[in-house]
C-alpha positions in Angstrom: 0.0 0.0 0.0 2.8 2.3 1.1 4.3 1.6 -2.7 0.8 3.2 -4.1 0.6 6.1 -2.3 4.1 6.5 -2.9 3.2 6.1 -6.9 0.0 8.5 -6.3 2.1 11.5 -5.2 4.4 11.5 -7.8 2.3 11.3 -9.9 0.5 14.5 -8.0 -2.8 12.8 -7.3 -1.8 13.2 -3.8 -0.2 15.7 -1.5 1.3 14.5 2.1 2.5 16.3 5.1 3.7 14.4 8.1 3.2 15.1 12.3 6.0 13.6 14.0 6.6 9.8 12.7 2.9 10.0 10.6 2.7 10.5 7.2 -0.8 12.0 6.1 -1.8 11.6 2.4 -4.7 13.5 0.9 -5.9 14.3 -2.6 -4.8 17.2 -4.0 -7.3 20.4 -5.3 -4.8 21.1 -7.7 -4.5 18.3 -9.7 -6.7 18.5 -13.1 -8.4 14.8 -12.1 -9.5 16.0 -8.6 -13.1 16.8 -9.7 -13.8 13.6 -11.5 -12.2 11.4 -8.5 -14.4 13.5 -6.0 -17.3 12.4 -8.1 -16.5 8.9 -8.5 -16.2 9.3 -4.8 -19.2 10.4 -4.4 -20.8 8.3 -6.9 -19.2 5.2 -4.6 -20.6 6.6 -1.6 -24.0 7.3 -2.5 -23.4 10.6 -1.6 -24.1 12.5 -4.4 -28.1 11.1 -3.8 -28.3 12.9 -1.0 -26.1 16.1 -0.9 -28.8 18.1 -2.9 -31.4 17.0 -0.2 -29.1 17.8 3.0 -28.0 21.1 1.7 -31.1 23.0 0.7 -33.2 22.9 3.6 -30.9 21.9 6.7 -29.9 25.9 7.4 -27.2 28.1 6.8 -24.8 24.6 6.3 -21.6 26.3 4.9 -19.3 23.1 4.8 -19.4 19.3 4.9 -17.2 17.0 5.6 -16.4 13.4 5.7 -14.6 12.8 8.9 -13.3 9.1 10.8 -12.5 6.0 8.6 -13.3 7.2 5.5 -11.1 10.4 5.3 -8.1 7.9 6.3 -9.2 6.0 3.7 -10.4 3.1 5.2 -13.5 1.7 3.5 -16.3 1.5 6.7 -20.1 0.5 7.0 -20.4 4.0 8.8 -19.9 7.1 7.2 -19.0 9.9 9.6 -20.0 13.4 8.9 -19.0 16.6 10.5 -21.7 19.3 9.0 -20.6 23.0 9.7 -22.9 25.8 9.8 -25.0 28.3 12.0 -28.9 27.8 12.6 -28.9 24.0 11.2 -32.0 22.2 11.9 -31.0 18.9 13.5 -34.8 17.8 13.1 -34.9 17.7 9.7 -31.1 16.4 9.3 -32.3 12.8 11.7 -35.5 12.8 9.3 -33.1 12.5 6.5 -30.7 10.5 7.7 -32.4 7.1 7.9 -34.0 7.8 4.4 -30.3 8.3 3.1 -29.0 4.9 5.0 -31.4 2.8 3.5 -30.3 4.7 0.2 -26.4 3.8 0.1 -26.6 0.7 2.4 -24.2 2.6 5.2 -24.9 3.7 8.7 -24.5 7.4 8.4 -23.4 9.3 12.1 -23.4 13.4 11.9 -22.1 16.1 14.2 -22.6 19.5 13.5 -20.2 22.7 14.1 -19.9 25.9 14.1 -17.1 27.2 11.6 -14.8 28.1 14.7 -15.4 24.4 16.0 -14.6 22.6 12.8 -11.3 24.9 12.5 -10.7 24.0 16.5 -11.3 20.4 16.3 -10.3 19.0 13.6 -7.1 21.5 13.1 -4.7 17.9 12.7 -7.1 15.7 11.7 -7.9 14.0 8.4 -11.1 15.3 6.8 -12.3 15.2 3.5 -14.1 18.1 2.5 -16.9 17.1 0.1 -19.6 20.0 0.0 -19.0 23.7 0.5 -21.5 26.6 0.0 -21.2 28.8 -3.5 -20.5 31.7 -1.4 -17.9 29.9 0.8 -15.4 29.4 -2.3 
């Protein structure tokens, strides 16, 4: 595995940085595939059947992000979500959540955040950023 990633950042599909004896790998914006591997990722997820549902009517949700197993790249049953925002209407968001479950065949667990949580919290830790507001770009 360590021979892959290797492969994937030379070739630029990947960026690292490392923390003491850690290496971190993560995909890199920059590279002109990263759109259609964020879809494919998506697309694998079954997230992209539910991102239009959670973001228009959950509140002002600025930023989404995959958080836990799957933004170290370990393939899960549970998807972990850290959902960032002001005003978000948790109501709604546990309506939705077993409706999107049943839709990708995952258990799906959520926290939500204020920006200066997300930024507090998760400073070090891998996350995959997979939705952001238009404005937030």
């Amino acid at each position: 595995m360590r021979v892959e990633l290797n492969r994937m950042e030379e070739a630029k599909l990947l960026i690292s940085e490392t923390n003491m004896n850690r290496k971190y790998f993560m995909a890199n914006p920059k590279h002109p595939l990263y759109e259609d591997i964020k879809r494919l990722l998506h697309k694998e997820l079954g997230i992209e059947q539910i991102i239009d549902k959670i973001t228009c009517c959950v509140g002002d949700l600025e930023s989404a992000y995959i958080i836990g197993n799957f933004a170290q790249g370990i393939n899960s049953d549970t998807i972990d979500l850290a959902l960032v925002g002001k005003n978000l209407d948790t109501d709604y968001i546990n309506q939705l959540i077993p409706k999107a479950e049943k839709m990708i065949n995952r258990e799906i667990k959520y926290m939500t955040f204020f920006p200066d949580q997300m930024e507090y919290f998760f400073k070090d830790k891998p996350k995959y950023l997979f939705w952001q507001a238009d404005n937030q770009l």
